[in-house]
PAZANU-506236 format. One record per residue (C-alpha): x, z, y negated; residue in one letter; chain. Coordinates in nm, 3 decimals, padded with zeros to 5 digits. Example, Ala and Ser with C-alpha at 12.3 -4.5 7.8 and 13.67 -1.06 7.14 Angstrom:
<sites>
       px       pz       py  aa  ch
   01.230   00.780   00.450   A   A
   01.367   00.714   00.106   S   A
</sites>
This chain:
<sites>
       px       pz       py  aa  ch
  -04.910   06.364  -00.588   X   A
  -05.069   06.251  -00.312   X   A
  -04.900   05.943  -00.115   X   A
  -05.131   05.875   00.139   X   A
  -05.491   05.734   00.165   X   A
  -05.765   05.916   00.173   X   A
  -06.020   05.891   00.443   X   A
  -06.407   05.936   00.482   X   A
  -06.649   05.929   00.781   X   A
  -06.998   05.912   00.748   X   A
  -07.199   05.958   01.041   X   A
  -07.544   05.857   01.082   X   A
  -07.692   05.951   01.416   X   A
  -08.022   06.182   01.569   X   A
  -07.789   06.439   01.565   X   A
  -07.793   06.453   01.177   X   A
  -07.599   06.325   00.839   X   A
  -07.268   06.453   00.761   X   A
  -06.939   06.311   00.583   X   A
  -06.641   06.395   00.639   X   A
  -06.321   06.277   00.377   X   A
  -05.964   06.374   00.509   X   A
  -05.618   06.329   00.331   X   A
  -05.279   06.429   00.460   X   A
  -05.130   06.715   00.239   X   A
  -04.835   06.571   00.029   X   A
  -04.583   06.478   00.180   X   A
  -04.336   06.768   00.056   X   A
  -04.550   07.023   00.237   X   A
  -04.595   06.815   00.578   X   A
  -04.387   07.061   00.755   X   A
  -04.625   07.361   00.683   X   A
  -04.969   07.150   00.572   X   A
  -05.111   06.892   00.795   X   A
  -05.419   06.759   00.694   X   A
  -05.707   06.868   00.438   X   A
  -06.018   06.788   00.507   X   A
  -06.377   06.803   00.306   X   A
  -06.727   06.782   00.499   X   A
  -07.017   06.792   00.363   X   A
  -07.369   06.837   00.599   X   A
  -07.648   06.608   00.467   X   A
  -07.921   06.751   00.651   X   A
  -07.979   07.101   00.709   X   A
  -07.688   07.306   01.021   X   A
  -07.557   07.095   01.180   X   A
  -07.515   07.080   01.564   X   A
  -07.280   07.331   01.753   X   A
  -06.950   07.167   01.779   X   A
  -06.677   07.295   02.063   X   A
  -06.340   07.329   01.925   X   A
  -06.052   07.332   02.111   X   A
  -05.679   07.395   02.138   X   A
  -05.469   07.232   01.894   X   A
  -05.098   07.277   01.788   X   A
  -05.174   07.496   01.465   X   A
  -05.394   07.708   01.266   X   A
  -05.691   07.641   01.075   X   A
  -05.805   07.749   00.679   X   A
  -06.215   07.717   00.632   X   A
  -06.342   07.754   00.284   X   A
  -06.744   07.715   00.260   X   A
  -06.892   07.649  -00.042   X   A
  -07.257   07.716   00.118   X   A
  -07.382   07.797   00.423   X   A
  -07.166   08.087   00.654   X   A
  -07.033   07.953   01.057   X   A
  -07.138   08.113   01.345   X   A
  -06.839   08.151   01.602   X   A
  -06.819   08.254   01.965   X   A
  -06.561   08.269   02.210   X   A
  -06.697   08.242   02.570   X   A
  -06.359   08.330   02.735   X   A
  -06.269   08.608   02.501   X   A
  -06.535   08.777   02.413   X   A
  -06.982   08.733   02.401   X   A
  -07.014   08.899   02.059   X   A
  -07.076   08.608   01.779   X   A
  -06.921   08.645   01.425   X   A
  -07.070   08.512   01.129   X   A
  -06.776   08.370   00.833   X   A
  -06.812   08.165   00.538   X   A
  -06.457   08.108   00.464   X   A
  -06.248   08.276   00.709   X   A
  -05.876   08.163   00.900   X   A
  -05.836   08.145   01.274   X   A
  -05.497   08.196   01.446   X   A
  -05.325   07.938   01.714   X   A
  -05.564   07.941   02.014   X   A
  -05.552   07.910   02.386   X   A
  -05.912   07.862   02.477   X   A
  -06.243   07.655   02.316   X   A
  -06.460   07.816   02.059   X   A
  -06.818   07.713   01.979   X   A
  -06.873   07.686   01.560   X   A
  -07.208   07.601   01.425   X   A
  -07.330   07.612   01.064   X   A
  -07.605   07.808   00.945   X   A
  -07.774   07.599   00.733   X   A
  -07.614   07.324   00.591   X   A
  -07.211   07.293   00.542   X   A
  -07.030   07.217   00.262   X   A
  -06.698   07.307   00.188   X   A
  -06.323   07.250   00.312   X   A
  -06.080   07.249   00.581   X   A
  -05.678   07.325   00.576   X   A
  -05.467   07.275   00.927   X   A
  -05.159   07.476   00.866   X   A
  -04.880   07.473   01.118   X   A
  -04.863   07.817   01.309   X   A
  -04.500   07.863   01.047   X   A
  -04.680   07.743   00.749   X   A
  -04.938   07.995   00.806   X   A
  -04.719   08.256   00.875   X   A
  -04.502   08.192   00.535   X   A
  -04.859   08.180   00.365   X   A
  -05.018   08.479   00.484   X   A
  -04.671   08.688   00.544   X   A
  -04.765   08.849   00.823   X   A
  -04.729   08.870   01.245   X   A
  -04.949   08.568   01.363   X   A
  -05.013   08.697   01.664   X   A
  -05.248   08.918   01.463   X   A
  -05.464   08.616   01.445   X   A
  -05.426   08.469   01.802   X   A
  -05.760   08.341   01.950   X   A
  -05.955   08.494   01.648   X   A
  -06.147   08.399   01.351   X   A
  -06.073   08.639   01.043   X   A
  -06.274   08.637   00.687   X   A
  -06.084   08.550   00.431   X   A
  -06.148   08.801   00.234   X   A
  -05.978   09.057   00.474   X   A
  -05.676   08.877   00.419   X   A
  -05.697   08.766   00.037   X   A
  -05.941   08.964  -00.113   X   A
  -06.072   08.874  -00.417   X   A
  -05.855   08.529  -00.468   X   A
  -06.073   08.427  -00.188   X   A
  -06.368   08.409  -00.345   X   A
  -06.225   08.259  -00.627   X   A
  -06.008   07.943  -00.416   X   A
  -06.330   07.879  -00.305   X   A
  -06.504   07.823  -00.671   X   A
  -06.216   07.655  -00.812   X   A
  -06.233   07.396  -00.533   X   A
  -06.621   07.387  -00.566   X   A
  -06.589   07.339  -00.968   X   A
  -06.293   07.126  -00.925   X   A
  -06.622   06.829  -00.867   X   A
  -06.460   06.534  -00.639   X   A
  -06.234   06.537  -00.340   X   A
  -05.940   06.398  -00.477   X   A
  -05.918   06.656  -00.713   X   A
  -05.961   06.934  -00.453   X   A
  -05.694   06.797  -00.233   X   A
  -05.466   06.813  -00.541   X   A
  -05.556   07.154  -00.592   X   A
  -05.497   07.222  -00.298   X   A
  -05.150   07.025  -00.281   X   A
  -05.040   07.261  -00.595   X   A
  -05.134   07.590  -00.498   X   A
  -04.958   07.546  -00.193   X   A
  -04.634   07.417  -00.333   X   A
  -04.614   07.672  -00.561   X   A
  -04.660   07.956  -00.248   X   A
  -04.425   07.779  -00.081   X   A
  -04.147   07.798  -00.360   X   A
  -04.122   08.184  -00.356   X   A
  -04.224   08.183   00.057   X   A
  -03.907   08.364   00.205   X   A
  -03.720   08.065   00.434   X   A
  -03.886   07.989   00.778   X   A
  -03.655   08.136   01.093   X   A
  -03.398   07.899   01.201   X   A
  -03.451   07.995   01.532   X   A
  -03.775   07.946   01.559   X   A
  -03.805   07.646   01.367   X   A
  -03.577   07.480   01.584   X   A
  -03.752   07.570   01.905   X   A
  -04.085   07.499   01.743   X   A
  -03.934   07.124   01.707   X   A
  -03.801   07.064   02.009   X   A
  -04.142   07.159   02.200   X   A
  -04.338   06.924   01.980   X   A
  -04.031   06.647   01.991   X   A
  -04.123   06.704   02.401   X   A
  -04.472   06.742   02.425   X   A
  -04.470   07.109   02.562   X   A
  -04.268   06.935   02.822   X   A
  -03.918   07.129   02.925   X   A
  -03.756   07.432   03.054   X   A
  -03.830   07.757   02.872   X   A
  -03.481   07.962   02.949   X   A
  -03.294   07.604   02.826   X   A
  -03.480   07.617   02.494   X   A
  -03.397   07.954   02.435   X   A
  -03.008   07.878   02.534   X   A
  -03.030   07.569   02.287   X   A
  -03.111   07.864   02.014   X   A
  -02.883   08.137   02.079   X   A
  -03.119   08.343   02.226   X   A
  -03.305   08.525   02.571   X   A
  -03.609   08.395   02.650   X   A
  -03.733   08.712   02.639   X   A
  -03.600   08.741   02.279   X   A
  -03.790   08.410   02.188   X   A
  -04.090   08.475   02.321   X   A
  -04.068   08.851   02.107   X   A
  -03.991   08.571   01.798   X   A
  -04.259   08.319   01.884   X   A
  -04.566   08.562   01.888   X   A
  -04.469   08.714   01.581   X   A
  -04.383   08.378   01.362   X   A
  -04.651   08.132   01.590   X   A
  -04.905   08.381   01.724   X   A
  -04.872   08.229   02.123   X   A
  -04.525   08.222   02.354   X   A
  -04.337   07.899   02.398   X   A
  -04.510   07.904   02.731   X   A
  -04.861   07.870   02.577   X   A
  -04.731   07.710   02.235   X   A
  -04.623   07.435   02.580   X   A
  -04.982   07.455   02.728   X   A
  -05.139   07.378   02.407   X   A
  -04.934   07.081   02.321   X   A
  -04.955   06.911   02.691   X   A
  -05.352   06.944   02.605   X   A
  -05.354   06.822   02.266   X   A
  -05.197   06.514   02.374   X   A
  -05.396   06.474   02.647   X   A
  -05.672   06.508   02.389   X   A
  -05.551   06.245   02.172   X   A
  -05.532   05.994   02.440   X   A
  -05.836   06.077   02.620   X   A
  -06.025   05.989   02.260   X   A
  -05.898   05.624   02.268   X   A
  -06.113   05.359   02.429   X   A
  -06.138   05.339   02.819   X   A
  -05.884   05.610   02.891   X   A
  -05.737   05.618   03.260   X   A
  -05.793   06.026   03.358   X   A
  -05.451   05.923   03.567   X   A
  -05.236   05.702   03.340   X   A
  -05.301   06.034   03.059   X   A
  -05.267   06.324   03.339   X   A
  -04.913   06.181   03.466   X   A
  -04.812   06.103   03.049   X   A
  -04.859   06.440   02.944   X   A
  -04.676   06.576   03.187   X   A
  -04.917   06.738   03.452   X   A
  -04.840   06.805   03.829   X   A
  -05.107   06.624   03.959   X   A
  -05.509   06.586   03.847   X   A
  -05.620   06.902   03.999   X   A
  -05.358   07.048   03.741   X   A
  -05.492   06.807   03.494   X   A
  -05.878   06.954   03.552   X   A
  -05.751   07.293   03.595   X   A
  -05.582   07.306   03.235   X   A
  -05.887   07.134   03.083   X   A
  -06.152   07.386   03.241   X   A
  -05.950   07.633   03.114   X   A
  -05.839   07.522   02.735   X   A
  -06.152   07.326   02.708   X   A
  -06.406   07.501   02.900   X   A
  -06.512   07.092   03.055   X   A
  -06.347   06.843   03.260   X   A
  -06.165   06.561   03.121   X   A
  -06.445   06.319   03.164   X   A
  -06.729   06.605   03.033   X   A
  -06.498   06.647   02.696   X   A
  -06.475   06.221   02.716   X   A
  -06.869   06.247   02.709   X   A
  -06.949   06.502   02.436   X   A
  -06.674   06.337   02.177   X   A
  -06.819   06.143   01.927   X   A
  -06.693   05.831   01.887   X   A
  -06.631   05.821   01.515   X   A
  -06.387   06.129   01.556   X   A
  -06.625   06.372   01.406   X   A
  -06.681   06.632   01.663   X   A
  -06.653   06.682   02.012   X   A
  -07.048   06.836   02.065   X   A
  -07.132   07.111   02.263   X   A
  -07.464   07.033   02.404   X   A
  -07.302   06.734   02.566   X   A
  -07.098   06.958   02.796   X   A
  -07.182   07.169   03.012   X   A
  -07.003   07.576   02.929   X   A
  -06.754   07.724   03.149   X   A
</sites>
């Protein structure tokens, strides 16, 4: 089912062991399924890792050890999940394992998620929720069948077929929303508000209502988000140019540029350069300093 490669990491470093094997969902479910990803942590927790702001919403299933999760701009209390799904975000959270990880990751886009879980996504919006709140018992067992299931490629097809078959009775996305949702990813986050509401048929005050309910952020953030991502995409190739990527996606000028990062990222551009692995397996926490 699957028509692209699969992909696997392993990093080697003082920081510790840890694989990580990713494969895009298939291709009939790339609208509402990004990515799935496996990891597995070789040698005991592995180190805190700062996660930031990304265009859609995440599914953790642990087949060992549980995550410890703060948010420094939301709140100081720490949660401790095993398997648990976190809503779109507009700030940086700080995950690390306790104990060692093994288990799997699902990126969902913020409508795929909300045709999966059939509820408001804002409910989720800058939080981390245990799975078992939302599925109850089916949690627990996803996350045996994937751990029985033995190799990755047959989890990712799992995966790939319980997923098609939610999305075959899933009521149809909104229209409305979909299109908007498009046209600020087509853009970047780049564009007037009030004209993407006009291209729609509706008042921006009307999409916004829309866009917390079916994405979990308003266009305006949704915007934010996706200005940053990119930014974050570039800034992780080679010798980046803080100026060349500030003026590409779409910032005023670099004191914008900083601004947005200090606040989505809790670092400055060239701290979140710094703490980034290079193989793509984590941006690291204790190689930035906290906001």
């Amino acid at each position: 089912m699957a028509d692209s490669p699969t992909k696997t990491i392993v990093h080697d470093s003082p920081l510790g062991k840890w694989e990580l094997i990713a494969r895009p969902a298939s291709r009939s479910l790339r609208p509402y399924v990004t990515k799935y990803e496996g990891y597995i942590e070789h040698n005991g927790a592995s180190p805190a890792r700062r996660e930031v702001p990304f265009p859609g919403v995440v599914l953790i299933i642990s087949f060992s050890s549980p995550w410890r999760i703060t948010t420094p701009r939301i709140r100081t209390h720490e949660q401790v999940l095993s398997s648990f799904l976190a809503g779109m975000h507009d700030t940086y959270v700080i995950v690390e394992s306790i104990g060692a990880s093994h288990g799997m990751q699902v990126n969902f886009t913020p409508i795929g998620a909300h045709l999966v879980l059939g509820r408001p996504m804002d409910e989720f919006t800058n939080h981390s929720i245990d799975l078992a709140d939302i599925f109850g018992a089916d949690a627990r067992r996803l996350a045996e069948q994937l751990h029985d299931a033995g190799d990755w490629e047959s989890r990712f097809g799992l995966l790939d077929r319980l997923f098609i078959r939610r999305f075959a009775v899933a009521p149809d996305p909104s229209p409305g929303v979909t299109r908007a949702w498009q046209r600020l990813c087509a853009t970047g986050g780049n564009g007037e508000i009030a004209s993407l509401a006009a291209e729609v048929g509706w008042s921006r005050k009307h999409l916004t209502a829309r866009f917390r309910e079916e994405v979990g952020l308003s266009p305006k953030t949704v915007a934010r988000v996706l200005r940053f991502d990119r930014a974050v995409s570039m800034l992780k190739e080679p010798g980046p140019c803080m100026a060349d990527v500030s003026a590409a996606c779409g910032y005023f000028d670099q004191p914008h540029f900083i601004h947005e990062f200090r606040a989505l990222a809790g670092s400055t551009p060239r701290e979140f350069v710094r703490g980034n692995l290079t193989d793509g397996t984590g941006l690291m926490d204790k190689l930035v300093n906290p906001a």
